[in-house]
py3Dmol code that shows the C-alpha trace and the ligand (Angstrom):
import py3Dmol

protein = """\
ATOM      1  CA  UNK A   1     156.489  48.394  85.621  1.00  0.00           C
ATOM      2  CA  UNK A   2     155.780  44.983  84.957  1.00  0.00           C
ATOM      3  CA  UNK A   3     152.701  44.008  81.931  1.00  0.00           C
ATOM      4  CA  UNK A   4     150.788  43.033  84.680  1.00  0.00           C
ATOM      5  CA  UNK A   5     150.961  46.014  86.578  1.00  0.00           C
ATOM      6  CA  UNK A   6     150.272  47.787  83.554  1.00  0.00           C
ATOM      7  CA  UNK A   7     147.229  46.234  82.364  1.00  0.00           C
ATOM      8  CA  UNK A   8     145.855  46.277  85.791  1.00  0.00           C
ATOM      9  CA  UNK A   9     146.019  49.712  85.950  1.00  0.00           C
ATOM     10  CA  UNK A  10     145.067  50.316  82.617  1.00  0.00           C
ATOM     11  CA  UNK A  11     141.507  48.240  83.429  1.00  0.00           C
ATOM     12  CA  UNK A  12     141.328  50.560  86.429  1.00  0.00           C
ATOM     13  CA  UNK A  13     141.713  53.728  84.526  1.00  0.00           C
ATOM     14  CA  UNK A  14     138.904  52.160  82.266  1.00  0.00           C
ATOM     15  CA  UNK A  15     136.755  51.324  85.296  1.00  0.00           C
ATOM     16  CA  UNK A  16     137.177  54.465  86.792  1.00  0.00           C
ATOM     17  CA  UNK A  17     135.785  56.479  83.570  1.00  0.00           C
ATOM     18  CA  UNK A  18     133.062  53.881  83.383  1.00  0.00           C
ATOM     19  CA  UNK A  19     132.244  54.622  86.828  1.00  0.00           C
ATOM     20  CA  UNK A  20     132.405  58.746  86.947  1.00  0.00           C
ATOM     21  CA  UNK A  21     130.139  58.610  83.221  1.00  0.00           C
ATOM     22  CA  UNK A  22     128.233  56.831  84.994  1.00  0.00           C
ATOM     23  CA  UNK A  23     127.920  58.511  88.204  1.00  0.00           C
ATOM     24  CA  UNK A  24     127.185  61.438  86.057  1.00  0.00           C
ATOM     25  CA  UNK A  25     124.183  59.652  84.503  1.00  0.00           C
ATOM     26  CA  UNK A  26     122.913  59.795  88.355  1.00  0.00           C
ATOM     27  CA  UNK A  27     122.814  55.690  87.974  1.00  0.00           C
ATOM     28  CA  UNK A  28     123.899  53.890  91.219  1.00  0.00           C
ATOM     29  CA  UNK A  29     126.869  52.406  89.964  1.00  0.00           C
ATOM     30  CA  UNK A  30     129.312  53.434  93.261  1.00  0.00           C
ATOM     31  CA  UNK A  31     130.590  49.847  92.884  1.00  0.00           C
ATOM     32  CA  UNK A  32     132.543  50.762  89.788  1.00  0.00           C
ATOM     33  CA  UNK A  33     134.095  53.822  91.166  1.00  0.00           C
ATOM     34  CA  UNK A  34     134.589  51.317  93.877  1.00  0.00           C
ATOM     35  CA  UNK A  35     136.617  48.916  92.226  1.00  0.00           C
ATOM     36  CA  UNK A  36     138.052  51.526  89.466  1.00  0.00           C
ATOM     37  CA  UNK A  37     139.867  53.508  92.763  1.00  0.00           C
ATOM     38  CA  UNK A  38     141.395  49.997  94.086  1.00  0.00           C
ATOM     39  CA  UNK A  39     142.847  49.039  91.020  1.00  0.00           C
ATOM     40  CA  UNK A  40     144.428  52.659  90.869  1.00  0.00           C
ATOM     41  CA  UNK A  41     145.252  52.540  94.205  1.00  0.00           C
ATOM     42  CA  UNK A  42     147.133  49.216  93.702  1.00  0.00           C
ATOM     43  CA  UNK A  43     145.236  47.166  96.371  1.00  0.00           C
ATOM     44  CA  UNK A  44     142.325  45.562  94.498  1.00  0.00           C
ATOM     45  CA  UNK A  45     139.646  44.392  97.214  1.00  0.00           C
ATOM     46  CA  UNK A  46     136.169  43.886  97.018  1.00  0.00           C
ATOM     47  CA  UNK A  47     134.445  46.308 100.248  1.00  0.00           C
ATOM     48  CA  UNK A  48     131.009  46.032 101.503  1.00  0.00           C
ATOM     49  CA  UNK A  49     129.160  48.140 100.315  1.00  0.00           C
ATOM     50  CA  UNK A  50     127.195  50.959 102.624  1.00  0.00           C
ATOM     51  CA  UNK A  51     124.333  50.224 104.336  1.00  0.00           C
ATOM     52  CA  UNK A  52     121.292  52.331 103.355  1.00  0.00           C
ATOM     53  CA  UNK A  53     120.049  52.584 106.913  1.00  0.00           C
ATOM     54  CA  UNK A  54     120.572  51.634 110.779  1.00  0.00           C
ATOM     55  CA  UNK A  55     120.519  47.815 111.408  1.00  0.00           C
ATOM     56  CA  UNK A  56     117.172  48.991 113.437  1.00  0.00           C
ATOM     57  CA  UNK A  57     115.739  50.205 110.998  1.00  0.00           C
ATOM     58  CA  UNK A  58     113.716  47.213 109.364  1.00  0.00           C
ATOM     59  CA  UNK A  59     112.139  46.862 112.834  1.00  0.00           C
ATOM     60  CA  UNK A  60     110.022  44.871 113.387  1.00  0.00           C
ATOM     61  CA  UNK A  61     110.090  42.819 110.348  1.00  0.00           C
ATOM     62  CA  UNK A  62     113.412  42.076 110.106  1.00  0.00           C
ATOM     63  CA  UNK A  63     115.321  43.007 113.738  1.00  0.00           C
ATOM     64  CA  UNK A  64     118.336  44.666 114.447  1.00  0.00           C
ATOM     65  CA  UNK A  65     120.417  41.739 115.867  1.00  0.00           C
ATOM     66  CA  UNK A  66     119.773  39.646 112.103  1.00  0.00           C
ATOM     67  CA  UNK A  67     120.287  42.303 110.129  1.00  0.00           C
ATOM     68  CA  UNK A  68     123.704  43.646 112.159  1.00  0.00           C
ATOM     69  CA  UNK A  69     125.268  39.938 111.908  1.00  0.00           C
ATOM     70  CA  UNK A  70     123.672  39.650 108.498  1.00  0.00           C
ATOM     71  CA  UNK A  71     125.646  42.617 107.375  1.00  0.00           C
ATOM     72  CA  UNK A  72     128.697  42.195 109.196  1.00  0.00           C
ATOM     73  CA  UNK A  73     129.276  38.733 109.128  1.00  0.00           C
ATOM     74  CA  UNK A  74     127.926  37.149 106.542  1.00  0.00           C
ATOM     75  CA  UNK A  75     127.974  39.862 103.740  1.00  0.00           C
ATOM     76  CA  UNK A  76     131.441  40.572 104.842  1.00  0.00           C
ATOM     77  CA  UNK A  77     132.453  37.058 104.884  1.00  0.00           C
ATOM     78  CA  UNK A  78     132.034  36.582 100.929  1.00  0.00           C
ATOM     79  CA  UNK A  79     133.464  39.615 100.692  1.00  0.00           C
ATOM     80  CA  UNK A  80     136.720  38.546 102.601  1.00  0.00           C
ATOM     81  CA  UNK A  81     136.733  34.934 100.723  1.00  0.00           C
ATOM     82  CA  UNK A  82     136.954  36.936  97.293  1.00  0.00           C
ATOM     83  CA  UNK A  83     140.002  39.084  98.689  1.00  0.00           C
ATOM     84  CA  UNK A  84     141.854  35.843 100.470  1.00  0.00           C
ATOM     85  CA  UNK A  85     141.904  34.031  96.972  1.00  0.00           C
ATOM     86  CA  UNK A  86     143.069  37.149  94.779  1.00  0.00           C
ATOM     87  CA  UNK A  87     144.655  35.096  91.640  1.00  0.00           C
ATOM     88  CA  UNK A  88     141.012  33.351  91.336  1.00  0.00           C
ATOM     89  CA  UNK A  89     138.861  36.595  91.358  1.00  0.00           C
ATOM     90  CA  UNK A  90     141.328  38.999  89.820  1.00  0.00           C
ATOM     91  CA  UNK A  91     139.849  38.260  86.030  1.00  0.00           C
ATOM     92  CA  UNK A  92     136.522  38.505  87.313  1.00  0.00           C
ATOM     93  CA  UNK A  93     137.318  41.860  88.498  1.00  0.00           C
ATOM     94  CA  UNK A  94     138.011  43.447  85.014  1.00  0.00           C
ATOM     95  CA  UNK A  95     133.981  42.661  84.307  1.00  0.00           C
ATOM     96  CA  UNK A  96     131.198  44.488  85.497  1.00  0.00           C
ATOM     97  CA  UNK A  97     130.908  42.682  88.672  1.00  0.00           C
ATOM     98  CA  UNK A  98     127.952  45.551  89.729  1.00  0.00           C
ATOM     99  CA  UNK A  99     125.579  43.636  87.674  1.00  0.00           C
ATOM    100  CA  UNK A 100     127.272  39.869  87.133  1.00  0.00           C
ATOM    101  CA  UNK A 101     126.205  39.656  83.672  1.00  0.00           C
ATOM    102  CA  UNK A 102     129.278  39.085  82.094  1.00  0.00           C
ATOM    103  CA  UNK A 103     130.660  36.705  84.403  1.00  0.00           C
ATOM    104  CA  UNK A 104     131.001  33.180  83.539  1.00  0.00           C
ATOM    105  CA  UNK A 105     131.234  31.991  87.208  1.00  0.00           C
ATOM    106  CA  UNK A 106     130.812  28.132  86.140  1.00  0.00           C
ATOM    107  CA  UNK A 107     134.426  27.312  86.504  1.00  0.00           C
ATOM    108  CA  UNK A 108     134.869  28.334  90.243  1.00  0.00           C
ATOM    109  CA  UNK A 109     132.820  27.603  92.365  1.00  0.00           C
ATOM    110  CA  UNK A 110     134.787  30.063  94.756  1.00  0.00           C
ATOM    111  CA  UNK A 111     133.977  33.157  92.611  1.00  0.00           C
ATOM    112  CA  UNK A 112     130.410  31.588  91.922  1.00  0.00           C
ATOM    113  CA  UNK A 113     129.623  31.640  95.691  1.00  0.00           C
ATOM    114  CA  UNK A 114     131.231  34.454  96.792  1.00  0.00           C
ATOM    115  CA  UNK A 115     130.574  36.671  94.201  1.00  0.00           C
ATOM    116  CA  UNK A 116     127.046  35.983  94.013  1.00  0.00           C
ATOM    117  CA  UNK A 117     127.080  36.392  97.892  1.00  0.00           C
ATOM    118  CA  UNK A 118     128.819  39.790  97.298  1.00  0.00           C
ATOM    119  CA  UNK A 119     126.455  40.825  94.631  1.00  0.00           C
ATOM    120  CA  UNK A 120     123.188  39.589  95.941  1.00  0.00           C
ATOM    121  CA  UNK A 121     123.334  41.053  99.228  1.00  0.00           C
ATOM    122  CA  UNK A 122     124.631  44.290  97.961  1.00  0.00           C
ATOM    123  CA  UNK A 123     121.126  44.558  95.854  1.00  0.00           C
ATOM    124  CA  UNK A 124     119.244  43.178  98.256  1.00  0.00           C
ATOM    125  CA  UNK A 125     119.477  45.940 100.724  1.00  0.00           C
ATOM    126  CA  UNK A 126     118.954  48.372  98.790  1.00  0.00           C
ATOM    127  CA  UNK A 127     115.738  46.705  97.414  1.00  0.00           C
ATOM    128  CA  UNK A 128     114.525  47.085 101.861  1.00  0.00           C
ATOM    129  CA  UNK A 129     112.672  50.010 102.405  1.00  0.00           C
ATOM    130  CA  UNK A 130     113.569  51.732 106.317  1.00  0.00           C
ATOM    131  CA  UNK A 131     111.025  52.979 108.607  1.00  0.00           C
ATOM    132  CA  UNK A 132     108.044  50.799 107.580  1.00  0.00           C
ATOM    133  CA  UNK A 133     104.632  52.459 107.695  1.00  0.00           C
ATOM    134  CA  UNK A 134     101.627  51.093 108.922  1.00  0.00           C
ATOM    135  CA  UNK A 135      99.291  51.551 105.918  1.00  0.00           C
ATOM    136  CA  UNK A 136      99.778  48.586 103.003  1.00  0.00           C
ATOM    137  CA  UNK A 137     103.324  48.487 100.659  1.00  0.00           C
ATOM    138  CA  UNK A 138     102.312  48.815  97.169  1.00  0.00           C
ATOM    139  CA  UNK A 139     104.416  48.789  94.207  1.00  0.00           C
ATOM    140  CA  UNK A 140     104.644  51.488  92.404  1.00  0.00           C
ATOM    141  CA  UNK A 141     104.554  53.231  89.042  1.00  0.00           C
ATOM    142  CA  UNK A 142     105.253  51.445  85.952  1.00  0.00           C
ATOM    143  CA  UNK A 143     106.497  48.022  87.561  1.00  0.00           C
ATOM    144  CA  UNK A 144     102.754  48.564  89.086  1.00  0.00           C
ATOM    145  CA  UNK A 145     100.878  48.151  85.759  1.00  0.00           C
ATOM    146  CA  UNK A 146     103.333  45.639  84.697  1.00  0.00           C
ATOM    147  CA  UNK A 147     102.980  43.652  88.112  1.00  0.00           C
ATOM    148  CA  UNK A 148      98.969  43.631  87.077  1.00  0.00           C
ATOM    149  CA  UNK A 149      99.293  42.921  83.639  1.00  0.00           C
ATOM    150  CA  UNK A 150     101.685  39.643  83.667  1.00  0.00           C
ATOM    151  CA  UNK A 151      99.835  38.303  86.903  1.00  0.00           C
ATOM    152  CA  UNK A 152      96.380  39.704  86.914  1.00  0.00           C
ATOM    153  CA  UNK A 153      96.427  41.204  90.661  1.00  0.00           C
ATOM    154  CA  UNK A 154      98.712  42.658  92.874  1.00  0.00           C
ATOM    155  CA  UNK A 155      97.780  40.008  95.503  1.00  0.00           C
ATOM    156  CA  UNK A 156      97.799  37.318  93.014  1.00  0.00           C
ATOM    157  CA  UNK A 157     101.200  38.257  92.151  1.00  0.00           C
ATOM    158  CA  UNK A 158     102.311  38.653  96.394  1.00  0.00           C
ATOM    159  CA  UNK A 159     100.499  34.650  96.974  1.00  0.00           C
ATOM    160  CA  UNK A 160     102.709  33.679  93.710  1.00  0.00           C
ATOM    161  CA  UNK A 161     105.587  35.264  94.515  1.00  0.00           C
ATOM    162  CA  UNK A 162     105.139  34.087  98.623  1.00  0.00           C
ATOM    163  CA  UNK A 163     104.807  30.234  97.589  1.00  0.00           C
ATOM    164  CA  UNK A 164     108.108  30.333  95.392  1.00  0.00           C
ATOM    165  CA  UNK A 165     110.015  31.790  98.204  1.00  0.00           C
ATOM    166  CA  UNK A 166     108.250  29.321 101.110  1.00  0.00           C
ATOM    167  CA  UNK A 167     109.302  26.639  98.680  1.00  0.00           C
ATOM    168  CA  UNK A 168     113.039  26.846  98.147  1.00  0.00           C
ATOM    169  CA  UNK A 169     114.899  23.639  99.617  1.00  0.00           C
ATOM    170  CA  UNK A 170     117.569  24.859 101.462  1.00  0.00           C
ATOM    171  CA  UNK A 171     119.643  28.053 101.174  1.00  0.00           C
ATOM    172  CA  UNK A 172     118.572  30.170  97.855  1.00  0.00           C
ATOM    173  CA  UNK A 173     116.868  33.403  96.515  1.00  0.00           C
ATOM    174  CA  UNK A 174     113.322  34.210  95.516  1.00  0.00           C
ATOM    175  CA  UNK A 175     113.624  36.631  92.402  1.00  0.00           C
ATOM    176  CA  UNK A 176     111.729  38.792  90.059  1.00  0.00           C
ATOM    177  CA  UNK A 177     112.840  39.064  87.158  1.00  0.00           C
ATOM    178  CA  UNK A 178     112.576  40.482  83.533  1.00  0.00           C
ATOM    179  CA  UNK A 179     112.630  37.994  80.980  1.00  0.00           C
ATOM    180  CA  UNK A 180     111.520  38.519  77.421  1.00  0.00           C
ATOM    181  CA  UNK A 181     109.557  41.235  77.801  1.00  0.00           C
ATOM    182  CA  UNK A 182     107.399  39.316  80.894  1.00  0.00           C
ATOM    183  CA  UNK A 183     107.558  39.834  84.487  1.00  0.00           C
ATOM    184  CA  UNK A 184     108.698  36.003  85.462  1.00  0.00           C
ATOM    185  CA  UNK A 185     108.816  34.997  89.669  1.00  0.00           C
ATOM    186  CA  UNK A 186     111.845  32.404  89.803  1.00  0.00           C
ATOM    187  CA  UNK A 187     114.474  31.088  92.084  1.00  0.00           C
ATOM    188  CA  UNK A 188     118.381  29.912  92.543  1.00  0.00           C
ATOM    189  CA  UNK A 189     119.631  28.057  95.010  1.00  0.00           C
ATOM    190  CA  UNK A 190     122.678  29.084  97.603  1.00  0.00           C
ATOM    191  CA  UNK A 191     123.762  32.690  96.130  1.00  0.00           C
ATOM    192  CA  UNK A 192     123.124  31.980  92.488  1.00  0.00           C
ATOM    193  CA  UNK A 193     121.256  34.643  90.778  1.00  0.00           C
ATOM    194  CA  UNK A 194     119.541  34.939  87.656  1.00  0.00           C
ATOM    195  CA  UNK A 195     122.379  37.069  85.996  1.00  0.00           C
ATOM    196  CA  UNK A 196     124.382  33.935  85.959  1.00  0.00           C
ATOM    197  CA  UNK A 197     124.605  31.869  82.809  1.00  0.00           C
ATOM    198  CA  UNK A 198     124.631  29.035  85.292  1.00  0.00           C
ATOM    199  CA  UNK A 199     121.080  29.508  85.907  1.00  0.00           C
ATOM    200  CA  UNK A 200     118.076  28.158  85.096  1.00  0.00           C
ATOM    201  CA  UNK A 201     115.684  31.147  84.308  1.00  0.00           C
ATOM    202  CA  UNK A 202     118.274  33.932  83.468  1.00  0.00           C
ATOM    203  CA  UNK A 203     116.989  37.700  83.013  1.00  0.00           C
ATOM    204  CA  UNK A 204     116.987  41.246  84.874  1.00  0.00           C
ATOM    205  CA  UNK A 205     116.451  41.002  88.507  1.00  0.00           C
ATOM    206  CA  UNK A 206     113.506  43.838  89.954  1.00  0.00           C
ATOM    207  CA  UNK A 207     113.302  41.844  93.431  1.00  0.00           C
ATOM    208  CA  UNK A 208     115.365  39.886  95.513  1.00  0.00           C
ATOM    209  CA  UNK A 209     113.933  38.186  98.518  1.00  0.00           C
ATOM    210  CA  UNK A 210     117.103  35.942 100.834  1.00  0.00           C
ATOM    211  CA  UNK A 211     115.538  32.673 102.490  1.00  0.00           C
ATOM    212  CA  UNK A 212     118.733  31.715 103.716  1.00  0.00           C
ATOM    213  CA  UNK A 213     118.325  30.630 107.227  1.00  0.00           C
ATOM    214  CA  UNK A 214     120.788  33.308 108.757  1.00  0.00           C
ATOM    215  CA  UNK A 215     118.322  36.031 107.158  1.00  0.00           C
ATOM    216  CA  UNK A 216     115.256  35.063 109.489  1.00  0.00           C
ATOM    217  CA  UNK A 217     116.188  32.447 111.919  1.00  0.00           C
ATOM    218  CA  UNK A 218     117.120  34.491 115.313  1.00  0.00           C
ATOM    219  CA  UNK A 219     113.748  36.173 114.960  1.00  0.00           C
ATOM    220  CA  UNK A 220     111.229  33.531 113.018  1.00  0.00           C
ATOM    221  CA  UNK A 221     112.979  30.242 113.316  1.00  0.00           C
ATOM    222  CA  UNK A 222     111.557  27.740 111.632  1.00  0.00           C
ATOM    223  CA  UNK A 223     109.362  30.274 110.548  1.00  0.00           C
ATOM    224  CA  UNK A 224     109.995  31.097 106.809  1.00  0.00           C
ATOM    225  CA  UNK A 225     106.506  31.887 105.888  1.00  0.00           C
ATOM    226  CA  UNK A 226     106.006  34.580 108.742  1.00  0.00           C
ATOM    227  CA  UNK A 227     109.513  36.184 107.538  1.00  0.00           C
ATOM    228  CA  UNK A 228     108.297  36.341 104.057  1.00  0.00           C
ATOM    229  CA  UNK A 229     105.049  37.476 105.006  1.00  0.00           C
ATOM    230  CA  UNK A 230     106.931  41.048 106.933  1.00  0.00           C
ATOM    231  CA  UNK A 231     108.957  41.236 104.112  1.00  0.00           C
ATOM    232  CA  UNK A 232     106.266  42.688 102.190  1.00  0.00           C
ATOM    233  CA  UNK A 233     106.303  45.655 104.168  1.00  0.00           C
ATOM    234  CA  UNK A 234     109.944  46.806 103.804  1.00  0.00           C
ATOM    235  CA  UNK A 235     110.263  46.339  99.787  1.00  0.00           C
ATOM    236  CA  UNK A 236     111.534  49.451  98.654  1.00  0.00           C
ATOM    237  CA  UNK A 237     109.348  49.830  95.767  1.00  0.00           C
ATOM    238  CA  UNK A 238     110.642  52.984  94.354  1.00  0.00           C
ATOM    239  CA  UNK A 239     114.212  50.856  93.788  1.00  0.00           C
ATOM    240  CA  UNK A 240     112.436  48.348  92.041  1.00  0.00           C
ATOM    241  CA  UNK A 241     110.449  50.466  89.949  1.00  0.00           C
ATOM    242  CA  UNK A 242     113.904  52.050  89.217  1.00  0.00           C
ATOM    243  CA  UNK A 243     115.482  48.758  88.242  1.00  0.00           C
ATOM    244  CA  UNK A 244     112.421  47.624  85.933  1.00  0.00           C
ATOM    245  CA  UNK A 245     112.846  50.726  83.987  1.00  0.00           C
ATOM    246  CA  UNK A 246     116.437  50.927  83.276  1.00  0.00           C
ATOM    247  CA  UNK A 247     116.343  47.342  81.549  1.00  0.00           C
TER     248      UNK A 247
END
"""
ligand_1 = """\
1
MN
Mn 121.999 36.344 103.256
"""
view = py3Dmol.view(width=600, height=400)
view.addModel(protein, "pdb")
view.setStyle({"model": 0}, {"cartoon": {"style": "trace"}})
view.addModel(ligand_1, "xyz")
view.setStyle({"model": 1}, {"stick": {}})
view.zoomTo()
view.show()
């Protein structure tokens, strides 16, 4: 066995205990576990990860066709650009790429598209709430008072947070983040994020809102504002709540 060989599966035998204490700890880090059984296996790939629901199930805000080629196509497609260009994303692989922190992605702007595209859509479905009810999306426990606190309302916060995400130029993400102890709405262009050191406002993601074209287009068209303004009723609440309180 070459060094290579052995160090890779060295970093996988690290991954995977990283990935079963964690599991353990009930977090949702299936990712690891994801990557740490790859590396063992010998065949390192990135894999999309599972959807948390039917690609109808977002109906009527976001519809099945969109979210089926948004899954399968263009999720996928970052996916498969990571795993065509192996000697460029292998190093990237020994970090924790569940949460992008500790990749420096400024060198490559490969790994800094692809990854991010990897990473943001991964979050971003889980952060969509199926089978949307007809009574009014609220957030919920602590990220509630903490919503009300750093932006006085609820609705103050949803018109803030609604006029970032109308305004992005282009492709990019609408975010809300944690950032020295504040709530803080910001956004990156194409599929930066704010884990990146290459971005502006850096700091823990709690939402993640895609205005890419391909995530509303078939359905709203030119249309942003009506996309964003459905979006409200499929934010899984309980997931952010869940990622406010483990920073
Ligand atoms: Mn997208």
């Amino acid at each position: 066995m070459d060094e290579n060989k052995r160090n890779f599966l060295k970093k996988g035998t690290l991954l995977g205990l990283v990935g079963l204490v964690n599991s353990i700890a009930g977090k949702e880090k299936f990712i690891h576990l994801k990557v740490a059984t790859n590396y063992l296996s010998g065949t390192p790939s990135f894999k999309l990860p599972p959807l948390p629901y039917a690609f109808d199930a977002l109906e009527p805000f976001i519809d099945k066709q969109t979210m089926e080629i948004h899954y399968t196509k263009h999720h996928q497609a970052y996916i498969d650009k990571l795993n065509a260009n192996p000697s460029t994303n292998l190093d990237y692989r020994a970090d924790d790429i569940s949460n992008c922190k500790s990749v420096d992605v400024s060198t490559s702007p490969l790994v800094r598209n692809n990854l991010g595209g990897y990473f943001n859509h991964g979050l971003f479905w889980t952060l969509l709430k199926p089978n949307p009810k007809t009574e009014s999306n609220l957030a919920e426990g602590k990220l509630s008072d903490a919503i009300r606190k750093d932006f006085g309302t609820f609705d103050n916060f949803k018109k803030e947070f609604s006029e970032s995400a109308a305004k992005v130029f282009g492709s990019g993400w609408c975010w809300l983040i944690v950032k020295d102890g504040k709530l803080k709405i910001t956004t990156t262009p194409n599929q930066d994020n704010p884990y990146m050191k290459v971005a502006a406002e850096q700091g823990n993601i709690v939402l993640a809102l895609d205005v890419w074209e391909h995530a509303y287009y078939l359905k709203y068209q030119n249309k942003r504002t009506d996309y964003i303004g459905g979006w409200w009723n499929i934010i899984n609440w309980k997931k952010a709540d869940e990622l406010f309180n483990t920073k």
